[in-house]
C-alpha positions as CSV (number, residue, x, y, z in Angstrom):
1,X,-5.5,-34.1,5.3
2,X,-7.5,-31.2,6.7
3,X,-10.8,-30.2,5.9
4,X,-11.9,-28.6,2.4
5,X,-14.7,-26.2,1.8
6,X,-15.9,-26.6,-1.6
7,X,-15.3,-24.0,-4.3
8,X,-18.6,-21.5,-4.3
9,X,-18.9,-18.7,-6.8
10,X,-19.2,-15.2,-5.3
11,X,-20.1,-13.3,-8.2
12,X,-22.6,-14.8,-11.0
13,X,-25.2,-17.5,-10.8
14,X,-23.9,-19.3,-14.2
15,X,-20.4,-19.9,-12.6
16,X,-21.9,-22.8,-10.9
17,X,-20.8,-25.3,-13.2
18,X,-17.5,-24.3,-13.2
19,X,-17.4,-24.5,-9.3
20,X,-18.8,-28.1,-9.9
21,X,-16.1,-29.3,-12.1
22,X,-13.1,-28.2,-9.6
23,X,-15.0,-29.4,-7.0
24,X,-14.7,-32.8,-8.5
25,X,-11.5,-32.4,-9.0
26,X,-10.6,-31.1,-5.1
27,X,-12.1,-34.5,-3.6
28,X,-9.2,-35.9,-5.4
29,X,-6.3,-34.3,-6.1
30,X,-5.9,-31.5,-3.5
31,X,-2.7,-32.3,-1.4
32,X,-2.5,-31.3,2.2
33,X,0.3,-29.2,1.8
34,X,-2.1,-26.5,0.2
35,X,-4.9,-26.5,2.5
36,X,-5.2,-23.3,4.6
37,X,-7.3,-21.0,6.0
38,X,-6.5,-18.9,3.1
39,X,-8.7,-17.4,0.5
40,X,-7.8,-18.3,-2.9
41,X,-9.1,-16.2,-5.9
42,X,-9.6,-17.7,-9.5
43,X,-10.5,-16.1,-12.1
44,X,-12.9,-17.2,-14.6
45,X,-13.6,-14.8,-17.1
46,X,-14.4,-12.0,-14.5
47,X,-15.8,-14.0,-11.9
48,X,-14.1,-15.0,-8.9
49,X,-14.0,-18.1,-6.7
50,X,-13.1,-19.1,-3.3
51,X,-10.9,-21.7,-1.6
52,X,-11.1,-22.2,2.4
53,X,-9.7,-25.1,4.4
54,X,-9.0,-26.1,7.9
55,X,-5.3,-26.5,8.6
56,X,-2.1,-24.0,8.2
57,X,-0.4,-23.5,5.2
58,X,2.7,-25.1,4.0
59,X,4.0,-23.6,0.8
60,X,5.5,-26.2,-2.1
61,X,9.1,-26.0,-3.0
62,X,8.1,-25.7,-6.6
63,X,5.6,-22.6,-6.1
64,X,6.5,-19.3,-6.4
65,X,4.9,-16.7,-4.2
66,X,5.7,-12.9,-4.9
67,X,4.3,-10.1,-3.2
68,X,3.5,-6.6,-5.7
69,X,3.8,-3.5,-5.2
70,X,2.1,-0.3,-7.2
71,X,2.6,3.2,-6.0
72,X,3.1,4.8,-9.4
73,X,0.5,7.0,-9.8
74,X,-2.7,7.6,-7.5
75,X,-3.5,3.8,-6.3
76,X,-1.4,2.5,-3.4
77,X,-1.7,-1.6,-4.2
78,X,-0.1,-4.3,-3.2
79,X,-1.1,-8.6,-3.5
80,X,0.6,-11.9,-2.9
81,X,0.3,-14.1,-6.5
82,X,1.2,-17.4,-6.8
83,X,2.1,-19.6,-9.9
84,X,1.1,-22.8,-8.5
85,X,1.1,-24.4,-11.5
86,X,-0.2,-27.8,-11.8
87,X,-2.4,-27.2,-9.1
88,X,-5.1,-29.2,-10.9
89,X,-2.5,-31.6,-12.3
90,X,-1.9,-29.3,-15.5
91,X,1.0,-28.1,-15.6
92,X,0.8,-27.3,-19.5
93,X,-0.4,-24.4,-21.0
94,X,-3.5,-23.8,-18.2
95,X,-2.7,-21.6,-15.3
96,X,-4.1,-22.5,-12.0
97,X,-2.1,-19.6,-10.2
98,X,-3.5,-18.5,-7.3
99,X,-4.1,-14.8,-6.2
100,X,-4.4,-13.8,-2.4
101,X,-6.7,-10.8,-1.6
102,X,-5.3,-7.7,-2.8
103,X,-5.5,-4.2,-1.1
104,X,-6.1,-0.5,-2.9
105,X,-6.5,1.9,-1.4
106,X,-7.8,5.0,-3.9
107,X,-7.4,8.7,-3.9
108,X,-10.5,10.2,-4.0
109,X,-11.0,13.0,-2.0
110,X,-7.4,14.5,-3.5
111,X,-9.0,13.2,-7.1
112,X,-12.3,15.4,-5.9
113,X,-10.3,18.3,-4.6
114,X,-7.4,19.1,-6.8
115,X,-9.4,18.0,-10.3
116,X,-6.3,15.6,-11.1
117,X,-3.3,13.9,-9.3
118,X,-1.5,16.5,-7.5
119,X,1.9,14.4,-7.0
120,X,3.5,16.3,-3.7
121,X,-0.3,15.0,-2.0
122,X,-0.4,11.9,-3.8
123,X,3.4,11.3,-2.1
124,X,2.3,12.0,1.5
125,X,-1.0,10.0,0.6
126,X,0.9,7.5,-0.2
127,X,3.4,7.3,3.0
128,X,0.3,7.5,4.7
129,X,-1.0,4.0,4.3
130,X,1.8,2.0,2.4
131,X,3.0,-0.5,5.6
132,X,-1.3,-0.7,6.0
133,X,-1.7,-2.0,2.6
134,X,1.4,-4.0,2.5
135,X,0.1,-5.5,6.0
136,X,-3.2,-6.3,5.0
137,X,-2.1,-8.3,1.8
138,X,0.2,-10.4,3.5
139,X,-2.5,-10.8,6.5
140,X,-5.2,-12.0,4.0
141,X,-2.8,-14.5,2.7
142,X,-2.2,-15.9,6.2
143,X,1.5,-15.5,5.1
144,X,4.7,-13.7,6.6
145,X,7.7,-12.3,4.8
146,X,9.3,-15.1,5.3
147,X,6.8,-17.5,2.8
148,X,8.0,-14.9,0.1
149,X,10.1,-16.1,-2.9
150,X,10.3,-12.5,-3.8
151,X,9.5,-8.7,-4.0
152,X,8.3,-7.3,-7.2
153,X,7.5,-3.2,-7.6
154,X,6.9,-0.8,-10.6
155,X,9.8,1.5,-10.7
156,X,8.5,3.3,-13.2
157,X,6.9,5.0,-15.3
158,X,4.9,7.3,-13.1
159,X,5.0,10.3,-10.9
160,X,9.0,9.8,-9.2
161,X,7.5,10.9,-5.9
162,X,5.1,8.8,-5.7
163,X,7.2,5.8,-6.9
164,X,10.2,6.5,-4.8
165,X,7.1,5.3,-2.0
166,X,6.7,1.8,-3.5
167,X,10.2,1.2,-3.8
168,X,11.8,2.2,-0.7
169,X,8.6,-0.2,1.0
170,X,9.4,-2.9,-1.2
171,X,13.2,-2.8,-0.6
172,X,12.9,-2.5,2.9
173,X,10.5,-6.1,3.0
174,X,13.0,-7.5,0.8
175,X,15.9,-6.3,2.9
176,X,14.3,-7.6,6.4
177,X,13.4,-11.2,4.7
178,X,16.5,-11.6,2.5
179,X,15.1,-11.7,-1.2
180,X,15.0,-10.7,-4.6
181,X,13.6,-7.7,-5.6
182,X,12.1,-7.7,-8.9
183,X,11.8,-3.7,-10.3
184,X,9.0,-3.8,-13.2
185,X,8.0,-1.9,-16.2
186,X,4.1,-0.4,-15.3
187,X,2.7,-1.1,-19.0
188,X,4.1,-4.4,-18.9
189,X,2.6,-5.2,-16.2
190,X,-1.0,-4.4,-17.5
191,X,-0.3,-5.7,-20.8
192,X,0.9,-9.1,-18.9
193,X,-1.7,-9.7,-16.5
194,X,-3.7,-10.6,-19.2
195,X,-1.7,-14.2,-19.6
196,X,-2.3,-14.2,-16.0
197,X,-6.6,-14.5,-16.7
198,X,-6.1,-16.0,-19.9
199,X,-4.5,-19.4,-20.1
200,X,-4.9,-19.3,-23.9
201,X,-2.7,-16.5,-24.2
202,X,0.6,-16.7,-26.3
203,X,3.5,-14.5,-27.5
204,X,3.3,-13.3,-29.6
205,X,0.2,-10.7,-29.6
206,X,-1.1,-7.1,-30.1
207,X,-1.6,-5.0,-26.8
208,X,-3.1,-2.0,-26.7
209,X,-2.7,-0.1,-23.3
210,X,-5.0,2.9,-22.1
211,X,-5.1,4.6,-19.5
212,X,-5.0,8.5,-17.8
213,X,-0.8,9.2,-18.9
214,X,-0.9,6.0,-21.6
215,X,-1.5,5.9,-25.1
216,X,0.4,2.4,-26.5
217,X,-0.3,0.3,-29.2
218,X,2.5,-2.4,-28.6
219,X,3.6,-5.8,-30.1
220,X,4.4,-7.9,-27.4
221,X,7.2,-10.6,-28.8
222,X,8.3,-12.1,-25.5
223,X,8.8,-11.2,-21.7
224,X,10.4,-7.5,-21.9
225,X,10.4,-7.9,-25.6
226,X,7.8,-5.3,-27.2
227,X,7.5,-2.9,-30.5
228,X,6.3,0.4,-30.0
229,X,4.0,0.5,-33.2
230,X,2.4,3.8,-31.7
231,X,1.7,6.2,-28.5
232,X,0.2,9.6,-28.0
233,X,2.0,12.3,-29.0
234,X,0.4,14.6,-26.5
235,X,-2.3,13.7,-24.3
236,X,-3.8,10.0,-23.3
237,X,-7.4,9.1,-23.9
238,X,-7.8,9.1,-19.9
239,X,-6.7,12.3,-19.5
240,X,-9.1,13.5,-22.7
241,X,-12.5,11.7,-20.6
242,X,-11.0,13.4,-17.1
243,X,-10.8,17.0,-18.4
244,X,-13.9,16.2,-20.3
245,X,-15.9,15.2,-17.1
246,X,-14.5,17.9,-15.0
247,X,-15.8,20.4,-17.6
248,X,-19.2,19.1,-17.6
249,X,-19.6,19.4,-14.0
250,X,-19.4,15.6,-13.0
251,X,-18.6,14.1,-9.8
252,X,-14.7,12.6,-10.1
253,X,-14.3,11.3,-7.0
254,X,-14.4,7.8,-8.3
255,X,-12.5,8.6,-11.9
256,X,-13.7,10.8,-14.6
257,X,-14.0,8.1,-17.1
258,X,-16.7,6.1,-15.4
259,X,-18.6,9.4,-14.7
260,X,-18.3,10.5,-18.4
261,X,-19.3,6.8,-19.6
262,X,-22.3,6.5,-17.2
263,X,-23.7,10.3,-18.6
264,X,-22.6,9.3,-22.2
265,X,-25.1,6.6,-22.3
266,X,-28.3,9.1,-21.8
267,X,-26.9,11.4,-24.8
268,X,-26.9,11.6,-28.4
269,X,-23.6,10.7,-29.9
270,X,-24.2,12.1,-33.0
271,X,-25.3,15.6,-31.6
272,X,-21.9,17.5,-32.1
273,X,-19.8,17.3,-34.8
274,X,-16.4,16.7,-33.2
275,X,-13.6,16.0,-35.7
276,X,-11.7,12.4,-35.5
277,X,-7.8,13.6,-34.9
278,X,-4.8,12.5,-36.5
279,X,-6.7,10.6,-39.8
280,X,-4.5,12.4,-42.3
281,X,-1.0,10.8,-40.7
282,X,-1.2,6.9,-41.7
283,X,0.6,5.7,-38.5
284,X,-0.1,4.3,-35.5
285,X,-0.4,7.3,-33.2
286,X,-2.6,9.0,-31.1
287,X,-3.6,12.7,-30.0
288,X,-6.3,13.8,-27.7
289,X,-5.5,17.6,-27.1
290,X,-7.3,19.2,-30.2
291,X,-10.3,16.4,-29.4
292,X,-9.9,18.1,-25.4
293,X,-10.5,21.8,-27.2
294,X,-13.1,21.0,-28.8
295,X,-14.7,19.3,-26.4
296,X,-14.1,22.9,-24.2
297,X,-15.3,25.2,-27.2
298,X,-18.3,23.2,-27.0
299,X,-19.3,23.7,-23.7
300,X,-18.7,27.3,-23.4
301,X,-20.6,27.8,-26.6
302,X,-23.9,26.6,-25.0
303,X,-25.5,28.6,-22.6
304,X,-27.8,25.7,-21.7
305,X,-25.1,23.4,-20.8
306,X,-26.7,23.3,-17.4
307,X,-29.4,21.1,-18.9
308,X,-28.4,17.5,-18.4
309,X,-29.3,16.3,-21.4
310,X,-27.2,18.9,-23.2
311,X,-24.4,17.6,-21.2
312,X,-24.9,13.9,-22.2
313,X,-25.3,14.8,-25.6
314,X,-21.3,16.7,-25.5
315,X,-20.4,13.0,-23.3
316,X,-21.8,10.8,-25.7
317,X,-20.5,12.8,-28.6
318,X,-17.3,13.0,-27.1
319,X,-17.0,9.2,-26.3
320,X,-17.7,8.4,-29.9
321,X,-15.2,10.2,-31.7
322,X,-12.4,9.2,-28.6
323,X,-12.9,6.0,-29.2
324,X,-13.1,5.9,-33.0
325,X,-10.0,7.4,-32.7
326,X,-8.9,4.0,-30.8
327,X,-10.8,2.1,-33.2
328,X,-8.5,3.3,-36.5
329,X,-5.3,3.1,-34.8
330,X,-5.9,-0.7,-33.8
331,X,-7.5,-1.2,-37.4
332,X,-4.0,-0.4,-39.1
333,X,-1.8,-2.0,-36.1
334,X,-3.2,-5.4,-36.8
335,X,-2.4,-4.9,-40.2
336,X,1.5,-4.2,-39.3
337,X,1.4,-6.4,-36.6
338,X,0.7,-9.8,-38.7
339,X,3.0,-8.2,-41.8
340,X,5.6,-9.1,-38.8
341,X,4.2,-11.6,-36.8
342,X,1.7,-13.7,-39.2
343,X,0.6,-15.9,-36.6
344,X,-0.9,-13.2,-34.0
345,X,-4.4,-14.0,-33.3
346,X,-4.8,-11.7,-29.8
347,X,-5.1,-8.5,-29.3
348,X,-5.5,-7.4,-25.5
349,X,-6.8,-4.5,-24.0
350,X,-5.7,-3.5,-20.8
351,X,-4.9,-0.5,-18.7
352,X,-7.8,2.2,-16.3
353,X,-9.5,3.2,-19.7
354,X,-9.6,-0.6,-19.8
355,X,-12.3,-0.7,-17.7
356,X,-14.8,1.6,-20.3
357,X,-17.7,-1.1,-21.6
358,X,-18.2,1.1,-24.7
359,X,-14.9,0.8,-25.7
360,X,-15.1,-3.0,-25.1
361,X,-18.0,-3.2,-27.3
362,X,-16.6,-0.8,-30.0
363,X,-13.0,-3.0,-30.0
364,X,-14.9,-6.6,-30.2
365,X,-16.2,-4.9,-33.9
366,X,-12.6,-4.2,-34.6
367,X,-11.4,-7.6,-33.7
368,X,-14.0,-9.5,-35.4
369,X,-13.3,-7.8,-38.6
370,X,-9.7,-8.8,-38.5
371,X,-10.8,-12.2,-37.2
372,X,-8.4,-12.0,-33.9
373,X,-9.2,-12.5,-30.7
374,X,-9.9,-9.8,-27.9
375,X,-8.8,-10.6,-24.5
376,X,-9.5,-7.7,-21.9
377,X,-8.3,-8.8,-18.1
378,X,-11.5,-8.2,-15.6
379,X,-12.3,-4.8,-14.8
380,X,-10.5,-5.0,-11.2
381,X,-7.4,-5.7,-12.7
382,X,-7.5,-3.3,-15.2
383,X,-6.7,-0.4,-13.0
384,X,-3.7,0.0,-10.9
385,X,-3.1,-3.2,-8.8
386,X,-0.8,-5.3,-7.1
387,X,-1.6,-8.2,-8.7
388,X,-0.3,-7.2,-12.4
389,X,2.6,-6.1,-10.4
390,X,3.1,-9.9,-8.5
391,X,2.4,-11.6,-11.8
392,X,5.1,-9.6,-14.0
393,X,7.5,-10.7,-11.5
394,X,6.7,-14.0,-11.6
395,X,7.3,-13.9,-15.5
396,X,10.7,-12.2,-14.8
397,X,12.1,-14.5,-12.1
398,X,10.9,-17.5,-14.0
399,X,13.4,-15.8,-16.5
400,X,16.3,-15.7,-14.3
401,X,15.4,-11.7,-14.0
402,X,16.1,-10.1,-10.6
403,X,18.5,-8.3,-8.7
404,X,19.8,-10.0,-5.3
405,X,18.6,-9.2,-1.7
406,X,19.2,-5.6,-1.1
407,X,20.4,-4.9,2.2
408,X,19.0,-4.9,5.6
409,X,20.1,-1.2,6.2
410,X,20.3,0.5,3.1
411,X,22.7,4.3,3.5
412,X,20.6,7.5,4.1
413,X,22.2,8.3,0.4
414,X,21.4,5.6,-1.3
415,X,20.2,6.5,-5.2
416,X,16.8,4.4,-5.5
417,X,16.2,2.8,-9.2
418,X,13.6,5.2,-10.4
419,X,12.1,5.6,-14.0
420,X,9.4,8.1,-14.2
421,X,9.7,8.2,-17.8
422,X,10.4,4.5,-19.5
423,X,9.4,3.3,-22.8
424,X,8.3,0.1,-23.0
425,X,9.4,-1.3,-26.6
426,X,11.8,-0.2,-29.1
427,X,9.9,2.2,-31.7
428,X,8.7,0.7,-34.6
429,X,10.1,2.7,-37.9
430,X,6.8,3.3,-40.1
431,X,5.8,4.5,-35.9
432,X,7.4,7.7,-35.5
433,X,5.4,10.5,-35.7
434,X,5.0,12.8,-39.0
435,X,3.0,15.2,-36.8
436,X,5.5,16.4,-34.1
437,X,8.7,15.7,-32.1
438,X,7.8,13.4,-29.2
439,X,9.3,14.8,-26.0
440,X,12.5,12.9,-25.0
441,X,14.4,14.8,-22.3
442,X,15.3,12.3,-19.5
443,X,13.7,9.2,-21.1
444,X,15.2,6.2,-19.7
445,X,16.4,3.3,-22.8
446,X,13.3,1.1,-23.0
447,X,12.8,-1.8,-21.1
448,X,13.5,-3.8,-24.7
449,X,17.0,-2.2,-25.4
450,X,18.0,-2.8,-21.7
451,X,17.2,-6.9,-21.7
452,X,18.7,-7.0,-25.6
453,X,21.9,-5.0,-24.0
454,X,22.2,-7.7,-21.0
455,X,21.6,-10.6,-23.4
456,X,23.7,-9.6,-25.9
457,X,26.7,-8.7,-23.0
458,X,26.2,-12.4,-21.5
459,X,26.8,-14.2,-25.5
């Protein structure tokens, strides 16, 4: 057996005790067939540790070790996750998966320029520095394509250019190394990394995911098994803090929602009246564009706007009634959600807008009202990654769910497996809008009806 360097946290002084209970255990379970030069990343709440060791890596028949891919909007991510369970000798209902180092690489300057995602950029972007990213996860991992078990990538939705990226990469390393490729849903795979940081974490539960195109409130049954309960019927609540930010003048290069929430907390939120949408329809469903004109009415209507403190005040007001917004939608989906499923207890919150700490704070009220439990995945896996990418695969192949090793040369012709616009569950009946037609044209069938199709065909 090779030498082990003990666990150390990296993050948070507290963590220590944690590190001393696995180093305990290392001194006497750890096998030599996992020691590596390796860095392994656990997650603790959201603090991370580190593994190192002295010898080369030998991977486990029994361990699973996929590599994810994320192109599908303005992040190009990719990770190695393993399941490893049993790790620690549980091999129960505690997850002791292991996550490499995963590589983003962000946007910004296109963010900065363009005031948005300007998909033809994002594409070339993209092609830019895909086989870089890919590289450097496999690098950090001290792996090859051959250690793979296989290739999972989001193949929707999101902007088709820029997913058409991720695929062909992920098709082509699957190709080369002779393995399943594993196309996943995006919102499943933020609403499932959450059982990835959460060992607690059961089916069924309440999901609500946020983020700049994503408005869902979903109840989440089973692997590829969701009710839509509700979703925006215009804009999302990321979009809503992004225009809002760009109005005010803000600096976007690192998002317009943690711009907005860092000038939010200097102003008064109860300085402008802004009206809570949607509170006469008694459903599930969200709008943000009549909250984005008001927002823009305000603005112009102040000549001293200029002022920063006139500017925090509009953020903070803003944030409030966005998020109160949130806060009465979740309110009545928990009701529906245990009139189905009496024994949900969770409700995670996942997805970019994830990441907001005031809309942590204002959803733990929510929760402990309805005496649930909030899980929220650390802010780095909130946003766009590999890793929620990796992990949904691994729930899918576990399943039996993958398609077989494309091949090594695919045709100049070839038709890639694209869904730019893929529901995630089957619509809940007291979920459909009273306030307008939600916009259908070229929807794929939802990622629900597809698995109940292929189950139903195999009876």
């Amino acid at each position: 057996m090779g030498r082990v360097k003990k666990l150390r946290s990296i993050t948070c002084t507290p963590c220590i005790i944690k590190c001393d209970e696995l180093n305990a255990k290392l001194d006497k379970q750890i096998p030599s067939m996992f020691l590596s030069y390796v860095c392994y990343i656990f997650f603790f709440n959201e603090c991370f540790f580190s593994l190192e060791s002295g010898s080369s890596r030998s991977l486990d028949r029994e361990e699973l070790v996929v590599l994810g891919i994320e192109t599908s909007c303005d992040d190009t991510a990719a990770a190695v996750v393993s399941n490893r369970r049993g790790f620690y000798g549980q091999w129960g209902n505690t997850r002791s998966d292991c996550i490499f180092p995963k590589h983003n690489i962000q946007q910004a300057d296109l963010l900065s320029r363009y005031g948005g995602v300007a998909p033809k950029m994002a594409e070339e972007a993209h092609s830019l520095v895909i086989d870089q990213v890919v590289q450097q996860a496999l690098d950090a991992s001290n792996l090859t394509g051959e250690d793979l078990s296989a290739v999972a990538v989001t193949i929707g939705p999101g902007l088709s250019l820029c997913l058409r990226v991720g695929v062909t990469k992920a098709r082509r390393v699957a190709g080369r190394f002779n393995l399943p490729i594993i196309g996943v849903h995006h919102m499943e795979a933020h609403a499932l990394v959450a059982r990835l940081v959460d060992s607690d974490l059961q089916f069924p539960f309440l999901a609500l995911l946020i983020s700049g195109g994503h408005n869902l409130l979903i109840l989440a049954r089973d692997v590829g098994h969701y009710v839509q309960l509700g979703t925006t019927i215009d804009d999302a609540i990321g979009e809503a803090y992004d225009k809002t930010a760009r109005w005010l003048g803000l600096n976007i290069s690192k998002g317009g929602g943690p711009a907005l929430e860092e000038l939010a907390r200097e102003g008064d939120s109860d300085s402008v009246k802004f009206k809570i949408p949607m509170r006469q329809y008694k459903d599930c469903n969200f709008s943000y564009a009549g909250l984005k004109t008001q927002v823009r009415l305000a603005i112009e209507s102040r000549s001293a706007f200029q002022d920063r403190k006139s500017r925090a005040d509009i953020a903070a007001s803003f944030q409030r009634v966005a998020v109160l917004h949130l806060e009465e939608k979740c309110e009545r989906a928990i009701q529906w959600a245990k009139e189905m499923e009496p024994s949900i207890n969770c409700l995670v919150v996942s997805g970019g807008v994830a990441s907001n700490q005031y809309i942590r704070s204002r959803l733990s009220y929510v929760v402990e009202r309805n005496r649930i439990r909030l899980v929220c995945p650390p802010p780095k896996l909130c946003t766009d990654n590999g890793v929620m990418v990796a992990w949904t695969g691994i729930e899918h192949f576990l399943l039996g769910r993958f398609d077989q090793p494309p091949p090594a040369r695919e045709p100049e012709d070839y038709v890639y497996d694209i869904r730019p616009r893929w529901p995630l569950g089957e619509e809940y009946l007291h979920g459909k809008s009273e306030a307008r037609s939600l916009k259908r044209a070229r929807m794929h069938p939802s990622l629900t009806s597809i698995f109940k199709s292929s189950a139903q065909q195999n009876n």
